[in-house]
C-alpha positions, -999 to +999 in steps of 0.1 A: +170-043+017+136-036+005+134-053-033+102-068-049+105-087-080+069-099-083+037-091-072+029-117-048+036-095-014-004-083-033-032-109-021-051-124+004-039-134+040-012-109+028+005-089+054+002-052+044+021-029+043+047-055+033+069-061+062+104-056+037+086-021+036+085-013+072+118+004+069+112+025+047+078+037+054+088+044+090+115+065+076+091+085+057+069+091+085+096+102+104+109+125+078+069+136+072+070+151+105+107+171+103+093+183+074+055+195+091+079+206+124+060+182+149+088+164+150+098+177+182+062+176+200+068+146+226+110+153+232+115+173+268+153+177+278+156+166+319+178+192+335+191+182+377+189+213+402+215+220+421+203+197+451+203+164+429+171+153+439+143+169+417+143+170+378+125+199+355+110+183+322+122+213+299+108+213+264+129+211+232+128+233+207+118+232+173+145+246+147+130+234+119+162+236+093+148+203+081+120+225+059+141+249+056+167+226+036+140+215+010+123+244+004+154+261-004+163+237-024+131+232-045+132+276-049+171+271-066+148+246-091+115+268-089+121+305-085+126+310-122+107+284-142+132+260-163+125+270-201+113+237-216+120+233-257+121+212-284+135+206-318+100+212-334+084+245-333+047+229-335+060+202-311+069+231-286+039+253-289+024+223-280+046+212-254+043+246-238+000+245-237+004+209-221+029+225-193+006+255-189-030+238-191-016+205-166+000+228-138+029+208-145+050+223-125+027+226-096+030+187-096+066+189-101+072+208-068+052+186-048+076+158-061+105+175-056+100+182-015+094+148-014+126+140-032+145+156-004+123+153+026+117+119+018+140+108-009+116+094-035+092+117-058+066+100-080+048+116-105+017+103-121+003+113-158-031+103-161-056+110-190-080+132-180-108+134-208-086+136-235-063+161-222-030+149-202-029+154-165-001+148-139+003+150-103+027+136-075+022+109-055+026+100-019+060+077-019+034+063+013+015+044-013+043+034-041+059+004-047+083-007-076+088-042-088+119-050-104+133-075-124+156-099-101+183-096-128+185-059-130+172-037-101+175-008-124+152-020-146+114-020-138+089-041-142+059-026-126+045+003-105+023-003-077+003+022-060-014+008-034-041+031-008-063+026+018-099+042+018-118+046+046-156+050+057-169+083+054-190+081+085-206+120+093-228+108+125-202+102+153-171+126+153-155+103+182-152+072+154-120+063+149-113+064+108-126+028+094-103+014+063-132-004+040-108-015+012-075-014-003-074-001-037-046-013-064-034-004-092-005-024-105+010-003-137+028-015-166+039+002-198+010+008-214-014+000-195-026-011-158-053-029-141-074-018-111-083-040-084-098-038-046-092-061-018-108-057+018-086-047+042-084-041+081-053-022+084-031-047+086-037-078+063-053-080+030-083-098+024-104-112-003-106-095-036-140-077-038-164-059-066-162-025-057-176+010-071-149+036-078-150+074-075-161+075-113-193+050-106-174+022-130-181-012-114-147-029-108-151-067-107-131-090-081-110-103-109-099-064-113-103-044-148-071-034-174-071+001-185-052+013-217-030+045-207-024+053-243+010+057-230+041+039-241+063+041-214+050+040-175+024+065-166+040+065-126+077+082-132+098+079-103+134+099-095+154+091-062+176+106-038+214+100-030+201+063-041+228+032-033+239+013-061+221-017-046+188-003-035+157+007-049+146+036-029+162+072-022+177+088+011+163+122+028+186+149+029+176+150+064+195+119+076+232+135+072+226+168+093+201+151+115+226+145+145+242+181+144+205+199+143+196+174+177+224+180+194+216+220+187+182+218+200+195+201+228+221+231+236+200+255+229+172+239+254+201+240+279+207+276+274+170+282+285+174+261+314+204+282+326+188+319+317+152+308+334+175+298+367+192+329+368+157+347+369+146+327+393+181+329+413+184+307+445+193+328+479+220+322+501+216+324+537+236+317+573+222+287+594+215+311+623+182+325+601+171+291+595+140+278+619+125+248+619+083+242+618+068+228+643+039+211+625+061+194+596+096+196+615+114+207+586+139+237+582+126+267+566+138+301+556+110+327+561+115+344+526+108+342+488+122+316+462+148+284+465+174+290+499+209+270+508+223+270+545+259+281+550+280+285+580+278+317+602+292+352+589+282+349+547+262+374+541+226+366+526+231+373+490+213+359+453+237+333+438+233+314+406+242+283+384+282+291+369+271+275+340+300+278+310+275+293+288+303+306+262+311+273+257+279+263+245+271+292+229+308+288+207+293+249+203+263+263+186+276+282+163+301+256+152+265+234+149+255+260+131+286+256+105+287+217+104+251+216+095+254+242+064+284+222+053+266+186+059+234+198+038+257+211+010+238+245+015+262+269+032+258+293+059+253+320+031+223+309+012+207+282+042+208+310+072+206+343+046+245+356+056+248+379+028+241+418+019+229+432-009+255+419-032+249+413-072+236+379-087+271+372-096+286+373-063+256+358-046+266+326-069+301+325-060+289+329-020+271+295-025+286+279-046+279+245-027+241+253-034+245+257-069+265+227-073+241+201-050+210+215-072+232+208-104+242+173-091+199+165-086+192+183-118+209+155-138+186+125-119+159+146-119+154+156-158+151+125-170+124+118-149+106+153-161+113+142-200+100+110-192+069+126-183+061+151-209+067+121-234+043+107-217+020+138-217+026+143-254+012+106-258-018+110-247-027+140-273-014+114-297+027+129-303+050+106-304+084+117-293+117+106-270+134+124-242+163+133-266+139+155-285+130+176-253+156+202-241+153+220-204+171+250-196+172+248-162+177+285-140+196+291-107+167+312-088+191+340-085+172+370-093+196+394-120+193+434-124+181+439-156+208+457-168+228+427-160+203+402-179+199+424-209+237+425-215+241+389-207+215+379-233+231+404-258+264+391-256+251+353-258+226+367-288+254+382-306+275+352-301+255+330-317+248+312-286+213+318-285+183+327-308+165+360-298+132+336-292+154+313-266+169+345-246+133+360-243+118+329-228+150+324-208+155+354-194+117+369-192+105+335-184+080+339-211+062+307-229+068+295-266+040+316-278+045+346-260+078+350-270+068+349-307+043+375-300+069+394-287+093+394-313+066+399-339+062+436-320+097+439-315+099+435-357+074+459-366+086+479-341+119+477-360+108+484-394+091+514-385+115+528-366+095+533-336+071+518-306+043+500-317+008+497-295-005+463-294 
């Protein structure tokens, strides 16, 4: 169980990364390359011929659903931008520059694969001359401390990275690490320090010169974030009660996809055999050479001997190859079940059916992207809180609303009635149903109903 509750795994003589961590990390470099598709690139299947003495190294496939899983995930987030509000018309003009201006959501869906490939996504907010930025970070280089009573509640972030030599004459060098750079965040604020490092243990704290030319001393510098809260904003996947870090989505399938790739690599083996057929032949047309002493059949490809009177004919492996095949496919439906994603939406098993009945055909998609909505938007309010900070606007997560969309892609016939029927209701203000359903901003949508007004009074189009 990886749990910090100081910083003292952060010194010299320290081994680093933290061995508690090695778990973890390893998982995530695993999980990196599932997600990259070289997972696969070492793996070869060993298949016996049918004489039992010789073995063919047969490569596995790649069938990467492990990509496939997050990114369709991240598009039912992403497809159609979530409609961000807030109980303050200046307050969401604002709000709605800061998403624009930051690529906010850019960030977001960098954080978000990693919240499924990996399990953890960490966003940073930074202030970036005056204006707020934000980007994700690499789970790689992030550590929480927490305190010992409560593992819920944090007391720091770490972010801790390696830089290495920039070294342009010799492209043989192997990368050089020069120093570890860390920066231990609190709320509020967080201090910068460097330590050498070889890769494996930390050593003395050093002065150092940082990207921006600022001279860090060895005793390490504190930085205001103008932030109240923590500028690093974490949010963790299918997380245990009594951990700190997140699970992949990968780990419940991963068994079912192997043992596909393993079939399927089977399958090959069989159909490349049955190209290659071997040949069948009596003992009578069997000679033996004189130089070596060995039999030999004086044709082309693999031969067996077999008593007098068979005729010389092409046989080939029986291999139950419906049986596998029948195996796959029931692979196929165990891992669509296990990721929560369904054959429909995960392997595209539908026609051209209407956005309504698309959401009934995965259903299971809709309702795992609803379940990581709700530990995901706090994380996003945390954020823009954060954001707004930084420009000097104070507000809580309870003033920020986020109307989140299914990525399911309506006629407009369909949307127009649905956002007249919820307009008339009283449901939703004209403003709200054009940023909602037109996925316009704040501001645009005011622009909008100011020419849908005059267009109104006048009884006809206006040109703007």
């Amino acid at each position: 169980m990886e749990i910090f509750t100081s910083t003292g795994f952060l010194g010299a003589n320290k081994v680093f990364p933290p061995t508690k961590s090695k778990e973890r990390l390893a998982k995530y470099k695993v999980n990196n390359t599932r997600y990259k598709g070289e997972y696969n690139k070492e793996r070869q299947l060993v298949i016996k011929t049918v004489n039992g003495t010789k073995t063919i190294n047969w490569k596995v496939p790649k069938l990467n659903y492990y990509k496939l899983v997050t990114d369709k995930f991240v598009g039912l987030l992403l497809n159609e931008k979530p409609i961000i509000g807030t109980k303050n018309k200046d307050l969401e003009d604002k709000l709605s520059d800061i998403v624009t201006n930051s690529s906010f959501w850019l960030a977001f869906q960098e954080a978000a694969r990693t919240f499924s490939s990996l399990g953890d996504g960490v966003l940073y907010v930074y202030n970036d001359n005056g204006l707020p930025g934000i980007n994700a970070v690499n789970p790689e280089f992030w550590y929480k401390v927490v305190y010992s009573n409560n593992i819920n509640n944090t007391k720091c972030h770490v972010l801790a990275q390696p830089i290495y030599e920039e070294n342009f004459d010799n492209v043989a060098t192997e990368d050089k690490i020069i120093a570890l750079r860390v920066m231990e965040h609190y709320r509020g604020y967080y201090i910068e320090r460097y330590y050498s490092y070889n890769g494996s243990t930390i050593g003395q704290p050093i002065e150092y010169v940082n990207d921006t030319g600022e001279t860090i001393p060895v005793e390490g510098k504190r930085y205001a974030t103008g932030i109240r809260g923590f500028a690093v904003i974490d949010f963790n996947n299918s997380k245990a009660v009594d951990e700190v870090y997140g699970s992949s989505d990968y780990e419940i399938f991963n068994e079912a996809l192997e043992l596909k790739e393993k079939k399927i690599s089977q399958l090959d083996c069989v159909t490349d055999k049955h190209i290659d057929p071997i040949v069948q032949v009596p003992y009578s047309t069997i000679e033996e050479n004189e130089e070596t002493g060995k039999a030999e059949f004086n044709g082309l490809g693999n031969w067996i001997a077999v008593r007098e009177g068979e005729e010389i004919k092409y046989i080939s492996w029986d291999a139950k190859t419906d049986a596998v095949l029948s195996l796959v496919n029931k692979l196929d439906d165990e891992i669509a079940v296990l990721s929560e994603m369904g054959k429909a939406f995960l392997f595209g098993e539908y026609a051209n059916v209407s956005g309504e009945a698309l959401k009934t055909m995965i259903k299971s998609a809709l309702d795992k992207a609803a379940r990581q909505i709700d530990t995901i938007e706090p994380a996003i309010k945390k954020a823009l809180c954060a954001m707004l900070d930084i420009v000097g606007v104070s507000v809580t997560p309870s003033d920020i609303t986020i109307g989140w969309q299914d990525g399911i892609t309506e006629t407009d016939l369909t949307i127009a009635q649905t956002a007249k029927t919820k307009i008339e209701a009283g449901i939703i203000s004209r403003k709200r149903a054009i940023m909602k359903y037109e996925g316009l901003t704040a501001e645009e949508a005011e622009r909008d109903l100011d020419i849908i007004n005059k267009e109104n009074s006048k009884g006809g189009i206006v040109h703007e």
